[in-house]
PDB file with SEQRES, HELIX, SHEET and CRYST1 records, atoms N, CA, C and O in Angstrom:
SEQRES   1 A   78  UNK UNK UNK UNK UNK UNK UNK UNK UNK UNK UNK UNK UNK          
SEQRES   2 A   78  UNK UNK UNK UNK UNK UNK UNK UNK UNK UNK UNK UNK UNK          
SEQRES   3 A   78  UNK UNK UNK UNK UNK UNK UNK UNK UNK UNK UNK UNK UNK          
SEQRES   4 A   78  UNK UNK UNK UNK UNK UNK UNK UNK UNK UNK UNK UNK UNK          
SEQRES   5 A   78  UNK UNK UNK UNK UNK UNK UNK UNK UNK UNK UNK UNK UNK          
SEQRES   6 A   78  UNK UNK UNK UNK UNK UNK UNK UNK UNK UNK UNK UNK UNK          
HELIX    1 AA1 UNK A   11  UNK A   13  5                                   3    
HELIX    2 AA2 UNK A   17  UNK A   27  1                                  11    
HELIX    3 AA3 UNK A   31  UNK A   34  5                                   4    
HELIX    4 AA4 UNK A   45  UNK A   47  5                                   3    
HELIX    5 AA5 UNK A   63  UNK A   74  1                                  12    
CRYST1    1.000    1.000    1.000  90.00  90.00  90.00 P 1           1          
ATOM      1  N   UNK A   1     -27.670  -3.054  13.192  1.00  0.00           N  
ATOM      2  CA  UNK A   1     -26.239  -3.119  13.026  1.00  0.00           C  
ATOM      3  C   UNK A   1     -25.621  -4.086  14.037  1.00  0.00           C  
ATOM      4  O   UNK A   1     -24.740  -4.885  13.720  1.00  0.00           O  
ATOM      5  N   UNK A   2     -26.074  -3.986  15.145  1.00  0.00           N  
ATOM      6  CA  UNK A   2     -26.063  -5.077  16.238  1.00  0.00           C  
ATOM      7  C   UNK A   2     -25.597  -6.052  15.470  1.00  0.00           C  
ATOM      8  O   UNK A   2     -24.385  -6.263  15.489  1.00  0.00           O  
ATOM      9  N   UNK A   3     -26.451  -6.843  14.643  1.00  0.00           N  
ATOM     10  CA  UNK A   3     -26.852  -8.350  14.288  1.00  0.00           C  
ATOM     11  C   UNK A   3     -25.973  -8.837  12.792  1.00  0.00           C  
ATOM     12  O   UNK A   3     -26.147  -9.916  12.224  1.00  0.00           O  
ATOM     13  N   UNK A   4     -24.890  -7.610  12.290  1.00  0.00           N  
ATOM     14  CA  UNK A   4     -23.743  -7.116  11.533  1.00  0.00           C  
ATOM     15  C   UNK A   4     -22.673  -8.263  12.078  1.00  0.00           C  
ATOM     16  O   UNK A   4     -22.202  -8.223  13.215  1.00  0.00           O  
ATOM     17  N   UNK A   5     -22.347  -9.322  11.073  1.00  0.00           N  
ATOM     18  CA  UNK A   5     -20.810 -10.319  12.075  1.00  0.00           C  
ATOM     19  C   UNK A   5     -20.490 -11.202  10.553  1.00  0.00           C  
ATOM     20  O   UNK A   5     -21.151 -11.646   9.613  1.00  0.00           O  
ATOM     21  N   UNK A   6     -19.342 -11.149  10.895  1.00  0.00           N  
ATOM     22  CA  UNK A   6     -18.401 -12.196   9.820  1.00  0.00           C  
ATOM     23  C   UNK A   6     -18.400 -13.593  10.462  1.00  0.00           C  
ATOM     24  O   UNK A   6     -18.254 -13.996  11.616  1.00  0.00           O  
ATOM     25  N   UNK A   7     -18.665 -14.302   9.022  1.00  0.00           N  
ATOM     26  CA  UNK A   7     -18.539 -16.188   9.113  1.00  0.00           C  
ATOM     27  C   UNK A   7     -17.253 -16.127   9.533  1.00  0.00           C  
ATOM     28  O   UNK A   7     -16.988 -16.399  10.704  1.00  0.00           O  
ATOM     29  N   UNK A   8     -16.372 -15.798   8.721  1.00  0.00           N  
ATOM     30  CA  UNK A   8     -15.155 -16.319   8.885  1.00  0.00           C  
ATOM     31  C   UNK A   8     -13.791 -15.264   9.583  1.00  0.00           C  
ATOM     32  O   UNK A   8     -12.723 -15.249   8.971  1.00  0.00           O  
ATOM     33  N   UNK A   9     -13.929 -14.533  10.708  1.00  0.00           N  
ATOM     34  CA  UNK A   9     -13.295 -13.241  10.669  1.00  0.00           C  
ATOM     35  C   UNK A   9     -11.899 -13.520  10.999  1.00  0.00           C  
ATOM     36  O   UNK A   9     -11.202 -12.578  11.376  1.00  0.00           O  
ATOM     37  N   UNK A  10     -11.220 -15.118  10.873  1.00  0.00           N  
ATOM     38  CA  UNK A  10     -10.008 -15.255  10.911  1.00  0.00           C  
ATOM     39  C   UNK A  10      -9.408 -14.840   8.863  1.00  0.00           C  
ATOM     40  O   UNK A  10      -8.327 -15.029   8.305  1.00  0.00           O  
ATOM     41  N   UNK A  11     -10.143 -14.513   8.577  1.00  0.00           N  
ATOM     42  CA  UNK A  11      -9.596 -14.121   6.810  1.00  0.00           C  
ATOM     43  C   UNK A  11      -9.068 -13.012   7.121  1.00  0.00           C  
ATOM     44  O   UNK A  11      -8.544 -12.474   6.145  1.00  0.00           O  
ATOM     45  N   UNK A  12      -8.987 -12.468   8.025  1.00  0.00           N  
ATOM     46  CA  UNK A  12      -8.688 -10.982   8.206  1.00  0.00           C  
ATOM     47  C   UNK A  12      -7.295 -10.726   8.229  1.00  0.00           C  
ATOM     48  O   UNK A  12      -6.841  -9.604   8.001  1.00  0.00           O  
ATOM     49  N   UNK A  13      -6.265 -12.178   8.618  1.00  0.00           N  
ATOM     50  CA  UNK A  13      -4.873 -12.157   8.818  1.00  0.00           C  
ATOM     51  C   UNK A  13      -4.593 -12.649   7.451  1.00  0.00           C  
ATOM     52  O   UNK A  13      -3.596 -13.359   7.324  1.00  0.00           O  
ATOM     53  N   UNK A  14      -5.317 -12.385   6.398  1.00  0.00           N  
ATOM     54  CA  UNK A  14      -4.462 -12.405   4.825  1.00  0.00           C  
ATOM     55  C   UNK A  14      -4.540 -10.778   4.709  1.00  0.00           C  
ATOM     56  O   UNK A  14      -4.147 -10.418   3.600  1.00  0.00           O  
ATOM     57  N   UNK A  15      -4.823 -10.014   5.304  1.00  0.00           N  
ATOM     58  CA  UNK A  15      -4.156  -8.647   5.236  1.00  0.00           C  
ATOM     59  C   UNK A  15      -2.969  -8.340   5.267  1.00  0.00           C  
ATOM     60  O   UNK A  15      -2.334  -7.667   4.456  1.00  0.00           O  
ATOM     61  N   UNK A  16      -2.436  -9.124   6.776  1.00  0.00           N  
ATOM     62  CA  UNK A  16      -1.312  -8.846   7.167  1.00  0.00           C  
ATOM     63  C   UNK A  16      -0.277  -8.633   5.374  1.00  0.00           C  
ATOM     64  O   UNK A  16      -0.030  -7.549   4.846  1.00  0.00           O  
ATOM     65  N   UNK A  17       0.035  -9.725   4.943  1.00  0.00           N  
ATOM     66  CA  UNK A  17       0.602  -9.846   4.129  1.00  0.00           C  
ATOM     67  C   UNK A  17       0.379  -8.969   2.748  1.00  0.00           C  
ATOM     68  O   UNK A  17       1.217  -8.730   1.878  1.00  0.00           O  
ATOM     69  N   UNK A  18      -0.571  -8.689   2.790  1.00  0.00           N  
ATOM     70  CA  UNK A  18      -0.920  -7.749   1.738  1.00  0.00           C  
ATOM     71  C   UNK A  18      -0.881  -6.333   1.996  1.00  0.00           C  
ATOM     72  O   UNK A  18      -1.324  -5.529   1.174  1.00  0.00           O  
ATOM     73  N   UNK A  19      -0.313  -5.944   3.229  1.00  0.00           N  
ATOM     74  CA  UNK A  19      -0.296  -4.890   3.747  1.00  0.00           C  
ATOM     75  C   UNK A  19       1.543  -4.737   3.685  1.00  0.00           C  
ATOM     76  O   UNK A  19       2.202  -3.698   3.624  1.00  0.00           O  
ATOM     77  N   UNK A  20       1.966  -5.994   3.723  1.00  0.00           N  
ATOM     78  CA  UNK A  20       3.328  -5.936   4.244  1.00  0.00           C  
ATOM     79  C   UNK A  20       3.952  -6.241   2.492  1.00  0.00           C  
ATOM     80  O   UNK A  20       5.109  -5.933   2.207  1.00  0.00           O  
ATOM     81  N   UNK A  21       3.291  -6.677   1.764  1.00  0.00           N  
ATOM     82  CA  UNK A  21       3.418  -6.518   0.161  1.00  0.00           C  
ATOM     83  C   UNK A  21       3.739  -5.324  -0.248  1.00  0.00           C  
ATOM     84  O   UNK A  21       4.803  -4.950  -0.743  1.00  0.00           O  
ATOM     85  N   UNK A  22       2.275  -4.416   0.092  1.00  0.00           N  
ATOM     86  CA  UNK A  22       2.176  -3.233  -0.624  1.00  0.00           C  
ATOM     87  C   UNK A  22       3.295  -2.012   0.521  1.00  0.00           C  
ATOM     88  O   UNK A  22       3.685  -0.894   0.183  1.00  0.00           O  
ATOM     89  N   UNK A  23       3.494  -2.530   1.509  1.00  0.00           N  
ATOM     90  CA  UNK A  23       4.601  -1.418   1.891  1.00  0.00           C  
ATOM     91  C   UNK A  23       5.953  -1.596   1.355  1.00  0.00           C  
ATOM     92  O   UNK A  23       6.554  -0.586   0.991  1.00  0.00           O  
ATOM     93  N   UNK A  24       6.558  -2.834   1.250  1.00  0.00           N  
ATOM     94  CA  UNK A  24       7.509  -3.325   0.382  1.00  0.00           C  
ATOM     95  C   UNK A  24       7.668  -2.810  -0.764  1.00  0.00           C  
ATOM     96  O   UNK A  24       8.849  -2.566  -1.008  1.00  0.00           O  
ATOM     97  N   UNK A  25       6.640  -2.435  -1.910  1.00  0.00           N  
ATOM     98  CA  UNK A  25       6.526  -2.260  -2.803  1.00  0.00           C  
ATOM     99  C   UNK A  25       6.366  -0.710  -2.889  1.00  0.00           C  
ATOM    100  O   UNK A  25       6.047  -0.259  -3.989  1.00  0.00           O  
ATOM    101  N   UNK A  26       6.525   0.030  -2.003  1.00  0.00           N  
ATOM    102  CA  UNK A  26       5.778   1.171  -2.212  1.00  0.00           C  
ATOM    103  C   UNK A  26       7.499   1.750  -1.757  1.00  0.00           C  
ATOM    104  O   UNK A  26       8.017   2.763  -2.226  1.00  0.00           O  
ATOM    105  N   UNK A  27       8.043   0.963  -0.913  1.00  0.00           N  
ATOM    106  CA  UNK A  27       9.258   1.460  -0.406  1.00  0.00           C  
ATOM    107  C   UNK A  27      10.346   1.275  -1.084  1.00  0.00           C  
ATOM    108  O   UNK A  27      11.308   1.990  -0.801  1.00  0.00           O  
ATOM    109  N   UNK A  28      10.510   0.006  -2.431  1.00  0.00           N  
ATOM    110  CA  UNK A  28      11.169  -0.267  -3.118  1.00  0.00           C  
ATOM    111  C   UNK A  28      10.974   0.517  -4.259  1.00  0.00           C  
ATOM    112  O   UNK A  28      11.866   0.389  -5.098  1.00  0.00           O  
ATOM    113  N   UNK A  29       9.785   1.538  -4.626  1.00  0.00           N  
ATOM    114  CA  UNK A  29       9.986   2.189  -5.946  1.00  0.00           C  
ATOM    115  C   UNK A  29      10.283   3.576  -5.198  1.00  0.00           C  
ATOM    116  O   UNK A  29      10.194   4.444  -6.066  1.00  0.00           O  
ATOM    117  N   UNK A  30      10.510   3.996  -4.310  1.00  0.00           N  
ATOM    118  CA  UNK A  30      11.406   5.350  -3.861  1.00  0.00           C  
ATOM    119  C   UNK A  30      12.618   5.747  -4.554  1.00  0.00           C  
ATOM    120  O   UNK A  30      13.468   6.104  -3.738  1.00  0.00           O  
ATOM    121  N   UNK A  31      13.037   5.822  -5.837  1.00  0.00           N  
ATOM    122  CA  UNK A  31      14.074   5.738  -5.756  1.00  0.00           C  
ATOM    123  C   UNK A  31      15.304   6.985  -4.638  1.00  0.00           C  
ATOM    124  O   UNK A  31      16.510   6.869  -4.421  1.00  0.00           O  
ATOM    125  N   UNK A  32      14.486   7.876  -4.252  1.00  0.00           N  
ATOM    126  CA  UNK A  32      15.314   9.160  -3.673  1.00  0.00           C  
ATOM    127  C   UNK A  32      15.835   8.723  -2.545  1.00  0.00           C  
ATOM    128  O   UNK A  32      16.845   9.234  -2.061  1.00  0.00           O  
ATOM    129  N   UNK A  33      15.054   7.502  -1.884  1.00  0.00           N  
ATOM    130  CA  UNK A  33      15.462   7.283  -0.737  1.00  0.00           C  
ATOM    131  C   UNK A  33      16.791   6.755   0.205  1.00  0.00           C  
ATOM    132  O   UNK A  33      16.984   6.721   1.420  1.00  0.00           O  
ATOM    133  N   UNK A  34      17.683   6.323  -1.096  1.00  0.00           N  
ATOM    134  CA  UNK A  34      18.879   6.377  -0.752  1.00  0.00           C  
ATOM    135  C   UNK A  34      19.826   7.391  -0.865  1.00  0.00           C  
ATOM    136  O   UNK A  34      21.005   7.208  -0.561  1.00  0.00           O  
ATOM    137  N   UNK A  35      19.372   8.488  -1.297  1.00  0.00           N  
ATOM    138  CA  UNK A  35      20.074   9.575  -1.547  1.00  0.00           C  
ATOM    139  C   UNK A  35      19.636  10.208  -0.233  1.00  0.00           C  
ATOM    140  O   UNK A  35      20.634  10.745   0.249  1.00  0.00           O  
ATOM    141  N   UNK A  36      18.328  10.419   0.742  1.00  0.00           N  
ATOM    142  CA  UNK A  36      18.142  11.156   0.975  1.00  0.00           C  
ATOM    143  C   UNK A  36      19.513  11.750   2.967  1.00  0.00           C  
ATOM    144  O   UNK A  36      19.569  12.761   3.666  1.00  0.00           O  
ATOM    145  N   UNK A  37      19.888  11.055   2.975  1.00  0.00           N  
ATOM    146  CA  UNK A  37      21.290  11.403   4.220  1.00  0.00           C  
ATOM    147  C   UNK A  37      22.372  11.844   3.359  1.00  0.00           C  
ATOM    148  O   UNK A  37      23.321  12.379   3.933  1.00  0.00           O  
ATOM    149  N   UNK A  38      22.421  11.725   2.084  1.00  0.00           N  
ATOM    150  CA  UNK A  38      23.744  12.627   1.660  1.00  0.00           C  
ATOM    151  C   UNK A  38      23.976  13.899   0.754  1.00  0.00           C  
ATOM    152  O   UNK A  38      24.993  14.549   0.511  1.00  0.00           O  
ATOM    153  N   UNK A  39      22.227  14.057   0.206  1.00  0.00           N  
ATOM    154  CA  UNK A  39      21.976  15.750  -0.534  1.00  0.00           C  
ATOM    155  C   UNK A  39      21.097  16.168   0.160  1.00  0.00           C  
ATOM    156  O   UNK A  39      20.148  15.518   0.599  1.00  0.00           O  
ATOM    157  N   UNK A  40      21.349  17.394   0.339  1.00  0.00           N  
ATOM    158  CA  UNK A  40      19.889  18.422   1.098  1.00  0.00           C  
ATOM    159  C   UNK A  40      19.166  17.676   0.285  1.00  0.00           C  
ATOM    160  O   UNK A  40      19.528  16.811  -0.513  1.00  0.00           O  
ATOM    161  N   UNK A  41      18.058  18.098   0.562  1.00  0.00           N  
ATOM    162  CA  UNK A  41      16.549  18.171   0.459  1.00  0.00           C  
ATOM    163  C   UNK A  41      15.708  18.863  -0.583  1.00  0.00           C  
ATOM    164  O   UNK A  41      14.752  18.635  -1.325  1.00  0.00           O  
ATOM    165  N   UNK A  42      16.698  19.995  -0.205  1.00  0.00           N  
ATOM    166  CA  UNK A  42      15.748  21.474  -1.669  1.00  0.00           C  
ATOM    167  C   UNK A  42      16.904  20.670  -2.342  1.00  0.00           C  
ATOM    168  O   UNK A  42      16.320  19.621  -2.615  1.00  0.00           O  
ATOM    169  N   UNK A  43      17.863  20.563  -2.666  1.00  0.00           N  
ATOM    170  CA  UNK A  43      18.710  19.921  -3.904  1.00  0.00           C  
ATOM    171  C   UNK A  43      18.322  18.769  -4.243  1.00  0.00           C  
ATOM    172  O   UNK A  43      18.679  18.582  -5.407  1.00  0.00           O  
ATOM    173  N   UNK A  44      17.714  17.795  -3.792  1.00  0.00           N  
ATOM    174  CA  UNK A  44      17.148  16.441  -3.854  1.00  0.00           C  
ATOM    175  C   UNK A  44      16.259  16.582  -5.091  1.00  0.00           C  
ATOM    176  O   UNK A  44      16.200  15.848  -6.078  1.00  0.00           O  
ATOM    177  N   UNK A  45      15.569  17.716  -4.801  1.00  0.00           N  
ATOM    178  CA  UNK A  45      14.069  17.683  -5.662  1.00  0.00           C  
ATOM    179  C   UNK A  45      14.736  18.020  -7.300  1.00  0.00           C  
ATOM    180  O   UNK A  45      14.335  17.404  -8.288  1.00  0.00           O  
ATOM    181  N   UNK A  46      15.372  18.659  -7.339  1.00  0.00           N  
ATOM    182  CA  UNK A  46      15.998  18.768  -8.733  1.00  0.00           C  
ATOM    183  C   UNK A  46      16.678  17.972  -9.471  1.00  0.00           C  
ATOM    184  O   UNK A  46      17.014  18.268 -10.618  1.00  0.00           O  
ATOM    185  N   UNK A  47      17.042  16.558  -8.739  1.00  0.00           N  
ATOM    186  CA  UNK A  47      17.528  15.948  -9.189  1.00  0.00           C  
ATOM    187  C   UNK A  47      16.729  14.556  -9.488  1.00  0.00           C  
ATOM    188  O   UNK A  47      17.249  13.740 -10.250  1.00  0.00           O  
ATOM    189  N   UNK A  48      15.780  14.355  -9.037  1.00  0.00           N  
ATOM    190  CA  UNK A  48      15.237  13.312  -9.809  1.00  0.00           C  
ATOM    191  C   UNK A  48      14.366  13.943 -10.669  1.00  0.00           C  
ATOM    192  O   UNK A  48      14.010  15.108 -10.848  1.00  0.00           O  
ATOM    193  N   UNK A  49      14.058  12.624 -11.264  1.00  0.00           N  
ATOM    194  CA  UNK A  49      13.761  12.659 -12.866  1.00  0.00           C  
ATOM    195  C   UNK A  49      12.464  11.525 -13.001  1.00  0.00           C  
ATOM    196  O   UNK A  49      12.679  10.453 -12.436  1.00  0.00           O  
ATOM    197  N   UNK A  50      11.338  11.651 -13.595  1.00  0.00           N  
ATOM    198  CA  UNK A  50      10.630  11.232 -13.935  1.00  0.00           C  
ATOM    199  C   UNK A  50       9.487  11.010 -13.003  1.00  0.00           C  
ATOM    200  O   UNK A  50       8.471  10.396 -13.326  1.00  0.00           O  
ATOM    201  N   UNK A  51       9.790  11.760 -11.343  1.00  0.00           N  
ATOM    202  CA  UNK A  51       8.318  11.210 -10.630  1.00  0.00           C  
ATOM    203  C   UNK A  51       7.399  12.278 -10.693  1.00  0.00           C  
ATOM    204  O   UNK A  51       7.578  13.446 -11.036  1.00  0.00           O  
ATOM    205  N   UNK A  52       6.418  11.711 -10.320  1.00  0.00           N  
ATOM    206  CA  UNK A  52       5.268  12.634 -10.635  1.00  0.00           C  
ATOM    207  C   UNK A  52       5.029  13.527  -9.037  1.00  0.00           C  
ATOM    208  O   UNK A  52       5.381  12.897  -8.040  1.00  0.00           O  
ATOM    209  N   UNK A  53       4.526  14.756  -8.850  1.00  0.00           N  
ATOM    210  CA  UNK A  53       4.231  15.575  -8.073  1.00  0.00           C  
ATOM    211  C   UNK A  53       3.480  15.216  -7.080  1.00  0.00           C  
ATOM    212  O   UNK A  53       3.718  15.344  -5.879  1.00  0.00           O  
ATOM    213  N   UNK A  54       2.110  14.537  -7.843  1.00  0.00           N  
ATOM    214  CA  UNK A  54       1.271  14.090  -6.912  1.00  0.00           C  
ATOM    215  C   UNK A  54       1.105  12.443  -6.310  1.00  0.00           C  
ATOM    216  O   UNK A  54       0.194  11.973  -5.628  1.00  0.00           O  
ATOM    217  N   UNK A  55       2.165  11.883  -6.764  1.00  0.00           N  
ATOM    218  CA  UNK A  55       2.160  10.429  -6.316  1.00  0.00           C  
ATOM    219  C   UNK A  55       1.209   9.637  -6.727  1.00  0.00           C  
ATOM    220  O   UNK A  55       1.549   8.522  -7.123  1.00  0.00           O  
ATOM    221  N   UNK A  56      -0.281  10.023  -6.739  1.00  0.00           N  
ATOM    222  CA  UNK A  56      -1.490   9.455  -8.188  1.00  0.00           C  
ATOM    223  C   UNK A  56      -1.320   7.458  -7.109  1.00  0.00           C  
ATOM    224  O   UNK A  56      -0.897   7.139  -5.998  1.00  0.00           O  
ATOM    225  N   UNK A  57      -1.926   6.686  -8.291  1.00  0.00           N  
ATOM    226  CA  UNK A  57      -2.388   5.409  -7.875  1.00  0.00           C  
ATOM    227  C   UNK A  57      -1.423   4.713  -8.420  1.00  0.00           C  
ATOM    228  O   UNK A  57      -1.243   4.923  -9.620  1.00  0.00           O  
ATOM    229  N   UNK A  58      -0.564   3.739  -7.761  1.00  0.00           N  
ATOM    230  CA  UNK A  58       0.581   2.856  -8.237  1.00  0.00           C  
ATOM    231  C   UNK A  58      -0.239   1.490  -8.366  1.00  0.00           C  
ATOM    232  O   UNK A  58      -0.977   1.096  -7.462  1.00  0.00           O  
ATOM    233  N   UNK A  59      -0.077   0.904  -9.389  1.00  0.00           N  
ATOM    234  CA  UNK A  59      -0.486  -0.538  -8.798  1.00  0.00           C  
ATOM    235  C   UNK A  59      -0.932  -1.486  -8.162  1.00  0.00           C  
ATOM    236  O   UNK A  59      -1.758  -2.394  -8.248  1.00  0.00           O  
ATOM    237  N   UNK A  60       0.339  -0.763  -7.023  1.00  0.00           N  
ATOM    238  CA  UNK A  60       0.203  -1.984  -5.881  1.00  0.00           C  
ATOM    239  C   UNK A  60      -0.889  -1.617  -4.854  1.00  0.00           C  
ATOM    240  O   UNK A  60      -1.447  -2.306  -4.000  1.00  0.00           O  
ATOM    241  N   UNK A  61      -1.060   0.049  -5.296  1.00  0.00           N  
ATOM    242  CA  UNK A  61      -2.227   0.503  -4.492  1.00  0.00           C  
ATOM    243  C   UNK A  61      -3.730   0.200  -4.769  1.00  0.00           C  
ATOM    244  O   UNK A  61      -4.649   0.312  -3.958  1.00  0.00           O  
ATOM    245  N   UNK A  62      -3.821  -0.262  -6.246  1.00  0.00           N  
ATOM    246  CA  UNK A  62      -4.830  -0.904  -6.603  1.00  0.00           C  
ATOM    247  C   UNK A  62      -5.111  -2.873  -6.424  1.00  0.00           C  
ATOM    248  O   UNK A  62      -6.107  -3.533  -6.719  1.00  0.00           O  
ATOM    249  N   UNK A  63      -3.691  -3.342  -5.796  1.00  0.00           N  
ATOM    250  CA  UNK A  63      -4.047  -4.563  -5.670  1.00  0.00           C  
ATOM    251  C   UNK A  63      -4.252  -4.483  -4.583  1.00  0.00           C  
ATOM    252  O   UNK A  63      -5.158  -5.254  -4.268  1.00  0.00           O  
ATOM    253  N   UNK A  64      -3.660  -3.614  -3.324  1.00  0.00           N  
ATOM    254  CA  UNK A  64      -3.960  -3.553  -2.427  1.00  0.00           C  
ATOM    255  C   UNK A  64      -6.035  -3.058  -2.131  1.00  0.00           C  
ATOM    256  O   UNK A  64      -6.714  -3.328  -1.140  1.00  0.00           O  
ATOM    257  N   UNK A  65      -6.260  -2.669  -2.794  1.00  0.00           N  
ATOM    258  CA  UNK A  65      -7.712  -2.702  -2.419  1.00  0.00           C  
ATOM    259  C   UNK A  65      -8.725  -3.871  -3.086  1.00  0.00           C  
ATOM    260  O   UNK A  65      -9.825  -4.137  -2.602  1.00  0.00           O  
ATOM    261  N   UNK A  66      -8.294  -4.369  -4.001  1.00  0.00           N  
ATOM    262  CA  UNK A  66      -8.488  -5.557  -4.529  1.00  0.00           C  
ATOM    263  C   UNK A  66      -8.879  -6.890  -3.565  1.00  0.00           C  
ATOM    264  O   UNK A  66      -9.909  -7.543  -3.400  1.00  0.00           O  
ATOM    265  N   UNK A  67      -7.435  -6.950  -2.988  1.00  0.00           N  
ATOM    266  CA  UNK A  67      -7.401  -8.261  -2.009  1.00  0.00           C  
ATOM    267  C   UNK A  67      -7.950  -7.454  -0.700  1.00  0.00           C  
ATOM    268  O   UNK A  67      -8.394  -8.277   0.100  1.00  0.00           O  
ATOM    269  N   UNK A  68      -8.062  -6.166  -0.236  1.00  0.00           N  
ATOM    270  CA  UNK A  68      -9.464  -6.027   0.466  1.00  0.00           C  
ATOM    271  C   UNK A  68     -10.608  -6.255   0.197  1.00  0.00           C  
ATOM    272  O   UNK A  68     -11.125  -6.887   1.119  1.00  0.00           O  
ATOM    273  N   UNK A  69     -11.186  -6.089  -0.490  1.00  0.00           N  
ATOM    274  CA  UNK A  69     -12.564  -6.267  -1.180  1.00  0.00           C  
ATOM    275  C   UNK A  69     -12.247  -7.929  -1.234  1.00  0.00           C  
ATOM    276  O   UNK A  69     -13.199  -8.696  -1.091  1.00  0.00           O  
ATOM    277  N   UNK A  70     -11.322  -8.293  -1.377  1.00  0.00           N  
ATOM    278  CA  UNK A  70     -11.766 -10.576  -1.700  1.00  0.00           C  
ATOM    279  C   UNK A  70     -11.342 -10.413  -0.432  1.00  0.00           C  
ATOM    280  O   UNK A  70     -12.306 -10.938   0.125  1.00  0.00           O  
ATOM    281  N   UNK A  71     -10.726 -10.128   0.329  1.00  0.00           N  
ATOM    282  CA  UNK A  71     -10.519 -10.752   1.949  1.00  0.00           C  
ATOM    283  C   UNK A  71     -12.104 -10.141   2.532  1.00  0.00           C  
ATOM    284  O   UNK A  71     -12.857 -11.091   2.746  1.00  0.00           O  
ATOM    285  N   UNK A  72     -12.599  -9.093   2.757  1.00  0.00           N  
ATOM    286  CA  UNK A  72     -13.776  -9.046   3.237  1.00  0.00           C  
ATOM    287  C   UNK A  72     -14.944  -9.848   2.489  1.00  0.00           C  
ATOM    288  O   UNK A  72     -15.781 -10.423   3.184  1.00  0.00           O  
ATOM    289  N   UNK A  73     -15.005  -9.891   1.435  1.00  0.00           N  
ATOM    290  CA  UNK A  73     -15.941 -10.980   0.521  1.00  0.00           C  
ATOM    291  C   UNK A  73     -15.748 -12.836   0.977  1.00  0.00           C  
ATOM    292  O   UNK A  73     -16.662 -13.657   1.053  1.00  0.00           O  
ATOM    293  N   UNK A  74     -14.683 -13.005   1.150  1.00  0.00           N  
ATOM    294  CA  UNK A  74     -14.751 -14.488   1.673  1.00  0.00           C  
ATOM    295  C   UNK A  74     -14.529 -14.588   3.267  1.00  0.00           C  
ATOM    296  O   UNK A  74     -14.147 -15.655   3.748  1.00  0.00           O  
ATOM    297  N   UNK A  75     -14.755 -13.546   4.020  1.00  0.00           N  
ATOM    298  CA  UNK A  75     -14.370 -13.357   5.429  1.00  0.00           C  
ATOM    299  C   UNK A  75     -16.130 -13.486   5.659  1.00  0.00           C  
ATOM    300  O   UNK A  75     -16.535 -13.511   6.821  1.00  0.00           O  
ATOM    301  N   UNK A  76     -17.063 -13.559   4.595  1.00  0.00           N  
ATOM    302  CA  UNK A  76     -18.323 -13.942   5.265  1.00  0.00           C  
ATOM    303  C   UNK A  76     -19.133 -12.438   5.626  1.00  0.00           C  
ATOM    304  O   UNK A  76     -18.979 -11.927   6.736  1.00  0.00           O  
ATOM    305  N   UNK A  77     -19.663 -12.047   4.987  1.00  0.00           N  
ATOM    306  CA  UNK A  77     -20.214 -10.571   6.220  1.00  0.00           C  
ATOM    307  C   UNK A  77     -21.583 -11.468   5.873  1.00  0.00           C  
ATOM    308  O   UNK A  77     -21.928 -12.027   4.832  1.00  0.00           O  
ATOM    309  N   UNK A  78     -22.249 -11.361   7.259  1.00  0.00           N  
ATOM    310  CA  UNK A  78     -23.890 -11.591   7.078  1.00  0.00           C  
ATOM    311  C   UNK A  78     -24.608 -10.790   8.297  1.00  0.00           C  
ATOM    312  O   UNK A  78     -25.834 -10.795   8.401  1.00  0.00           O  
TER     313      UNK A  78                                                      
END                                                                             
């Protein structure tokens, strides 16, 4: 494991952005989140409509592992 090293381990700062994508994106489909300083909380939950319970895999959570897997793939592992 020692002898474990990346060609290229400056690929690693195309994360940044794909990290700062998928929080963007994850923070822009909230819709409750502007509501949440002006209705309680237990009243909050009754009022939206259409999200799911368990939050499950969005998209962006699947591109987000995507462009992990190609940022570690062209970052060289040998």
């Amino acid at each position: 494991m020692s002898a474990f090293h990346f060609l290229g381990p400056f690929w690693f700062l195309a994360l940044l952005p794909a990290v700062a994508l998928w929080w963007a994106l994850r923070r822009q489909s909230d819709n409750a989140r502007r509501w949440r300083g002006a209705i309680d909380p237990a009243l909050l939950r009754h009022f939206e409509v259409g999200t799911p319970a368990c939050g499950g895999l969005r998209p962006g959570d699947t591109l987000l592992a995507a462009w992990l897997v190609g940022v570690v793939a062209v970052a060289g592992p040998a």
